[in-house]
N, C-alpha and C positions, 0 to 999 in steps of 0.2 A: 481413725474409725476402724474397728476391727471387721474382719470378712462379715458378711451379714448372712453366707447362705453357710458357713459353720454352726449356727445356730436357730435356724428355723426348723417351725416342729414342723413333725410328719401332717399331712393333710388328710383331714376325713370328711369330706361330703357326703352328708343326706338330706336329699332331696325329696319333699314331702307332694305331694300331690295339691292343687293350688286351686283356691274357685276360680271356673272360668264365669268372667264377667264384665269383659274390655275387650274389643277389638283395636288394634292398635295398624293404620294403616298407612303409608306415605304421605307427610303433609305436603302439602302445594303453597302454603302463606309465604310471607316473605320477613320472615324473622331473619334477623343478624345471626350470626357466626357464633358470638361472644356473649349468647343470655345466660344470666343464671338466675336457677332457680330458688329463689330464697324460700318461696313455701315449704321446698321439699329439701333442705339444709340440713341435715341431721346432724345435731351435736356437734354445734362450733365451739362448744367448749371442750370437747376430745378431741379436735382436729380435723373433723370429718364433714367435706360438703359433698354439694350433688348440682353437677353444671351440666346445661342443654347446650348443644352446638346445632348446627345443619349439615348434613353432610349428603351428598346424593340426593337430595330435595327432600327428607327426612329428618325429623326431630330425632336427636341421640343424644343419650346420656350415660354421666360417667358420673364416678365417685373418686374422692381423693383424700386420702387421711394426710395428714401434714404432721410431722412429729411436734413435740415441745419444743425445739430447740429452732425449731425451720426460721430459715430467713433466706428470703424471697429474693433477695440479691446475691447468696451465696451461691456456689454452682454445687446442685446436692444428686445425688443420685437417686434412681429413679425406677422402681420394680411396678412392670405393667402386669396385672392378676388379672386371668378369666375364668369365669367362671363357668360351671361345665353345663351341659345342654339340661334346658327343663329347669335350670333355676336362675338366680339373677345375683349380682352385685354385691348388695346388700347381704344375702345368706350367706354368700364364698368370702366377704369380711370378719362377718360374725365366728365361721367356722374353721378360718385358714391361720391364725394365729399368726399375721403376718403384718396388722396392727401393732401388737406389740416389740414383735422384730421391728418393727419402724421407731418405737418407741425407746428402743434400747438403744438402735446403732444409727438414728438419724436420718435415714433414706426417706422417699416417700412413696405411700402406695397408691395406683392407681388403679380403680376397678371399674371398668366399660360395662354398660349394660348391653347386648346383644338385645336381639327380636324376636318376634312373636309373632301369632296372630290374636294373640292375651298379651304382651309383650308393651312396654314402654310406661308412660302416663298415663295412668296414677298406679296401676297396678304392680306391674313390672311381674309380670307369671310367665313362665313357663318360655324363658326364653332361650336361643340357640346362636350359632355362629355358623356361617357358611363357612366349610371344608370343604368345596368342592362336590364330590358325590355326597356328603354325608353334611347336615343334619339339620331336618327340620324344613321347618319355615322358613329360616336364613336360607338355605339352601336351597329350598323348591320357587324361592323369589327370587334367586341370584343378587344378594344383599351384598356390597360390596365392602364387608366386615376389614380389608388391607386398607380401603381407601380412609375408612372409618377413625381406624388407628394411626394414622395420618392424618387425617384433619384432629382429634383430638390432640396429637403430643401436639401441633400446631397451637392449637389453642391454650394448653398447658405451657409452653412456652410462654404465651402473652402474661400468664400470671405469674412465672417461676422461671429459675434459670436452672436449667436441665443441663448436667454433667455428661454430658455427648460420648465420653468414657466408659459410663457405667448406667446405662440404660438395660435394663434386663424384662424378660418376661417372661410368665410361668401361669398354668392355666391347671385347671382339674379335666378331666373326660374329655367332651369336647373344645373345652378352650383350653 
């Protein structure tokens, strides 16, 4: 496998302004660890789903593109993407070209959706990452965005065997 970060393009995020029209607030049910979301699945035919875990008594969600070649028993490496504050997931997929670097050099990508008070299901707007002083709703909630990314590789582990080697991770702005 050749280096994968000699070939990733440069990153340009723009972040569009989003209807507010979901609050999205701590759930309290008692879902498993391990749901996924098969409604909100996008294009299993390009590689790419969309998995709910619980984490700090919260619904979270992430996205995972899986290249062509992935097999789920091999040990592959593993680039966690965030994306920056005010937008979600899905747009920092769409605009990071880091699909296709998956695509080319086999790794897989993993994109966490961060929170809101617009933020999660169904919407997924306008969302943030607790940095401490800085940003957002993640922040003014004390979202606990470390523990988050820990229970997720968790659970990405239940589906995939993660190359403990070469786990990386690279975010825009705020992520």
């Amino acid at each position: 496998m050749t280096s994968l970060f000699l070939s990733l393009p440069p990153i340009l995020l723009i972040t569009a302004a989003l209807p507010l029209a979901w609050i999205n607030h701590p759930v309290t049910d008692t879902e498993t660890a391990d749901t996924v979301t098969p409604a909100e699945t996008s294009n299993s035919a390009r590689g790419t789903s969309l998995y709910r875990i619980r984490s700090n008594g919260m619904n979270r969600w992430y996205r995972v593109h899986y290249p062509p070649n992935f097999d789920q028993q091999s040990a592959t490496e593993v680039v966690v993407a965030y994306h920056g504050g005010g937008g979600n997931a899905s747009e920092f997929m769409s605009t990071s070209g880091l699909n296709q670097a998956s695509d080319q050099h086999g790794f897989v990508v993993v994109y966490p959706e961060g929170t809101g008070a617009l933020g999660g299901w169904p919407f997924f707007t306008l969302e943030t990452w607790n940095a401490g002083e800085c940003c957002g709703w993640a922040a003014d909630n004390n979202i606990d965005d470390v523990k988050f990314t820990r229970d997720m590789l968790q659970d990405l582990s239940n589906r995939m065997t993660i190359d403990t080697h070469a786990l990386y991770a690279t975010g825009h702005s705020n992520g």
